[in-house]
C-alpha positions as CSV (number, residue, x, y, z in Angstrom):
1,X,0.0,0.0,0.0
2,X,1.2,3.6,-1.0
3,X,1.7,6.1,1.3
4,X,-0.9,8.4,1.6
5,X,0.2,11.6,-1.2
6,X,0.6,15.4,0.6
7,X,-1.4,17.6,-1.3
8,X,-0.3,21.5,-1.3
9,X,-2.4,24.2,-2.7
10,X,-0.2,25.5,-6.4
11,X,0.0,28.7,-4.5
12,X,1.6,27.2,-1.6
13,X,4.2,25.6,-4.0
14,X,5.3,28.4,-5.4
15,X,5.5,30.4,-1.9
16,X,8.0,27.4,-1.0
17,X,9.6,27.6,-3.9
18,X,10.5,31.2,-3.7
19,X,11.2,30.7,-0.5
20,X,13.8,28.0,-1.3
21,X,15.2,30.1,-4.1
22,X,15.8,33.2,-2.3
23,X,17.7,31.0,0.8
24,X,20.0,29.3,-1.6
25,X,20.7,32.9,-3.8
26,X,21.6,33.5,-0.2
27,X,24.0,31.2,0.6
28,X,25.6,31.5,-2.9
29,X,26.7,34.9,-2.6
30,X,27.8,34.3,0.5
31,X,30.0,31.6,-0.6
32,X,30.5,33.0,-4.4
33,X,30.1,36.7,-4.5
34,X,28.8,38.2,-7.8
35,X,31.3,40.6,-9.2
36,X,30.8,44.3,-9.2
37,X,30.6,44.5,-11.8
38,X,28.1,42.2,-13.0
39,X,26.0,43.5,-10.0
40,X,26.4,47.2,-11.1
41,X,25.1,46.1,-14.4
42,X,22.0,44.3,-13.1
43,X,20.8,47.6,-10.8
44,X,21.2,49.4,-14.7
45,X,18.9,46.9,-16.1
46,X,16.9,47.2,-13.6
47,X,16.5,50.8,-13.0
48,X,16.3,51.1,-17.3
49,X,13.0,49.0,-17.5
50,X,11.6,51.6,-13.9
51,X,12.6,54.4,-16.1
52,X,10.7,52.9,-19.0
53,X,7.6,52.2,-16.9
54,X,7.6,56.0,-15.6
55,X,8.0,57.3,-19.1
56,X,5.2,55.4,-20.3
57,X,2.9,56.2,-17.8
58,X,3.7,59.8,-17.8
59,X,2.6,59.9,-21.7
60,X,-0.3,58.4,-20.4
61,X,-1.1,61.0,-17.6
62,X,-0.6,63.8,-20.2
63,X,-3.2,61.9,-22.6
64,X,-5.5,61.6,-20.0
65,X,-4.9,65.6,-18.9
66,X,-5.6,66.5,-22.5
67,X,-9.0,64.8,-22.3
68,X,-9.9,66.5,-19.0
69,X,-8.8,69.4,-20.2
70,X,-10.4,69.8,-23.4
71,X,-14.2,68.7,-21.3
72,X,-13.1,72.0,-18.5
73,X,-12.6,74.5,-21.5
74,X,-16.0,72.9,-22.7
75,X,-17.6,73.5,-20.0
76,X,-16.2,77.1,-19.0
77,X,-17.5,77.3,-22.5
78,X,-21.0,76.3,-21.5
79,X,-21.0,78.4,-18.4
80,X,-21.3,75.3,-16.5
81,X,-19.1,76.6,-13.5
82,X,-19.7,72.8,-11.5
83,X,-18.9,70.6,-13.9
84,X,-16.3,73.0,-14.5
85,X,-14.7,72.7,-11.7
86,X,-14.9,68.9,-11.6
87,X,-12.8,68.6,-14.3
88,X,-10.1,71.5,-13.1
89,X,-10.0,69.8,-9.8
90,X,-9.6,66.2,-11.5
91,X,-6.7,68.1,-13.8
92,X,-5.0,69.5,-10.7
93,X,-5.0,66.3,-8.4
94,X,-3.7,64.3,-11.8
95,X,-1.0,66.8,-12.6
96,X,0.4,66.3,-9.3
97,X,1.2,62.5,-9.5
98,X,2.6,63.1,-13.1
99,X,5.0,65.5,-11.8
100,X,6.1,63.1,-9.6
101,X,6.3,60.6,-11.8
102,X,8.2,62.9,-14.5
103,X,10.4,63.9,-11.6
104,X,11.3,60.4,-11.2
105,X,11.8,59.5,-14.4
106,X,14.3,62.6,-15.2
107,X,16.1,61.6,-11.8
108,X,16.9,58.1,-12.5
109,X,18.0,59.2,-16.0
110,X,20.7,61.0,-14.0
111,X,20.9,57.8,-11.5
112,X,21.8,55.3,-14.5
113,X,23.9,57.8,-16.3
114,X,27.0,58.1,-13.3
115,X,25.9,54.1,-12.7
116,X,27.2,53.9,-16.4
117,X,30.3,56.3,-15.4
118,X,31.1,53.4,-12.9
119,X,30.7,50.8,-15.1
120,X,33.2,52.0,-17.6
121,X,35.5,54.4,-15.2
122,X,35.7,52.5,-12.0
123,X,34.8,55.6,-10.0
124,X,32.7,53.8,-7.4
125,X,33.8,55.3,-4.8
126,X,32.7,59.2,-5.2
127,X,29.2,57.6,-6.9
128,X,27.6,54.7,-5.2
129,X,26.6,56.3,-2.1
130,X,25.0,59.5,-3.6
131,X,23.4,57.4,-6.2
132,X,22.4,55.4,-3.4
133,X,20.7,58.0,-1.7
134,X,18.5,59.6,-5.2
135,X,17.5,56.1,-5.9
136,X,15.9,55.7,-2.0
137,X,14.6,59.1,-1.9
138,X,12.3,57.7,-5.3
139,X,11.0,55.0,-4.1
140,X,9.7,56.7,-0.8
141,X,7.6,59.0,-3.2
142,X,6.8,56.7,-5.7
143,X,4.8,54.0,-3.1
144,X,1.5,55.2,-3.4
145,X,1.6,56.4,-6.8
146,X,3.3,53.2,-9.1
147,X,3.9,51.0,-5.9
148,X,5.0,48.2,-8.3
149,X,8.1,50.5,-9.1
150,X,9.0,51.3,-5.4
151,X,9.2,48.0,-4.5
152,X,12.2,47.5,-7.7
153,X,13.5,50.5,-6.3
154,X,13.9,49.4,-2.9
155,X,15.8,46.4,-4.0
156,X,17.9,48.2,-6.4
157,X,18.4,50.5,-3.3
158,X,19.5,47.5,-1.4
159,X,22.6,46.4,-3.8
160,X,23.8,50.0,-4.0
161,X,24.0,50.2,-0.5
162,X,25.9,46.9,-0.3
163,X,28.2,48.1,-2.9
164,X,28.8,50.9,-1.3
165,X,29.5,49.3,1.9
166,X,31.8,47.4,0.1
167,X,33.5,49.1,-1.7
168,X,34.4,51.0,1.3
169,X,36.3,48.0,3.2
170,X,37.7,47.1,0.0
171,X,40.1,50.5,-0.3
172,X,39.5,51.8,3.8
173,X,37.7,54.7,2.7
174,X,35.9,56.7,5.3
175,X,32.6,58.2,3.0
176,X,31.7,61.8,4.0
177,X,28.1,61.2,4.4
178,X,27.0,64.7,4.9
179,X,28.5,65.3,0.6
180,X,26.6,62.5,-0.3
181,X,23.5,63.5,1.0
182,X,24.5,66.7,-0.4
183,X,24.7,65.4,-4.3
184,X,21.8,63.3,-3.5
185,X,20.2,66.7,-3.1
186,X,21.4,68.2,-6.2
187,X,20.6,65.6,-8.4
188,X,16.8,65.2,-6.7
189,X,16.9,69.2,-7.2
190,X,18.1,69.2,-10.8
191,X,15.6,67.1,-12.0
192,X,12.5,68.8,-10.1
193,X,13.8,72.0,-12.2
194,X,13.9,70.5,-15.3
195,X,10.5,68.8,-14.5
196,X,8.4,71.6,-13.5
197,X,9.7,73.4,-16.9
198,X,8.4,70.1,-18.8
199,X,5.6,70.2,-17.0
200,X,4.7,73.6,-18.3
201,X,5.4,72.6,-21.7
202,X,3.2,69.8,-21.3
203,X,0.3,70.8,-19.6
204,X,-1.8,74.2,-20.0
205,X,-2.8,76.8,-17.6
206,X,-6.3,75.3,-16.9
207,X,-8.8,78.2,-17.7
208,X,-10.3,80.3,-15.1
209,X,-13.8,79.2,-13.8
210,X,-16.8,81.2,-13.9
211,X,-19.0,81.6,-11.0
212,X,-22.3,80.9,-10.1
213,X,-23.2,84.4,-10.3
214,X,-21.9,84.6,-14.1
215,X,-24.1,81.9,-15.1
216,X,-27.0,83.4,-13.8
């Protein structure tokens, strides 16, 4: 007579699984490190395809402004100063998220462009930890708007820090943390400049709403 047969739910099988597979990735770097290298150039991958995401859904967000838009000026149009401001309010809370999200996009263009300056030049040093810091700072802000992103983020943020962590042992350098936050700043700063001026090219001044009293 057989042995009576376990049964496990698919779902449970692949939590297991997962589980397994993250515990033996584990144990293999701990034993077999992955090159710099090799791990620089999968937090590029990575943080390309997040950039691509952003980009996408920011074209989206100004697509779905345009339509919003075009039904306020309607409606200012029609003196319908309620439905109006529906739409300008729906415009306004929408514009905010895509600013974020344009924000983000233009910072990690700046976050995988000195990744790529460490990839070819070696300068790890000077970069990781500032890069480090842009590429945490995003995925706080990003979590309740593309939470999907965040949580690449936060792993990407993960291996930087590592790097960076190892990178100092490997050559004894003390990192001044107070300059990296400091270029983690500039580079957050840069790209909200450059994304508010987008962000006028993009989107236009929403029309000014007429009152009750001009309907009447």
């Amino acid at each position: 007579m057989k042995p009576p047969r376990m049964e496990r739910s698919r779902r449970g099988d692949r939590y297991m699984f997962k589980e397994r597979t993250s515990w033996s990735k584990k144990i293999k770097e701990a034993i077999h490190p992955t090159p710099m290298k090799q791990r620089i150039s999968s937090c590029l991958f990575k943080l390309k395809i997040q950039q691509r995401k952003l980009e996408r859904t920011a074209y989206h967000m100004q697509e779905r402004d345009q339509s919003l838009y075009g039904k306020c000026v309607l409606a200012v149009q029609g003196k319908n100063a309620e439905l109006a401001s529906i739409y300008a309010n729906e415009c306004a809370e929408l514009r905010k998220m895509a600013k974020v999200v344009l924000h983000s996009e233009l910072a990690l263009e700046q976050v995988t462009l000195r990744l790529e300056a460490v990839q070819e030049f070696g300068q790890m040093a000077a970069t990781m930890l500032p890069v480090a810091g842009v590429v945490k700072t995003l995925k706080t802000q990003l979590e309740g708007i593309m939470p999907e992103v965040s949580l690449q983020l936060s792993e990407v943020n993960e291996t930087l820090e590592e790097l960076s962590t190892e990178v100092g042992e490997a050559t004894e350098t003390t990192f001044d943390l107070s300059s990296s936050s400091e270029e983690s700043q500039k580079i957050i700063q840069e790209a909200n400049i450059v994304a508010e001026q987008k962000m006028k090219e993009r989107f236009p001044e929403l029309p000014p709403i007429p009152t009750s009293e001009a309907r009447m």
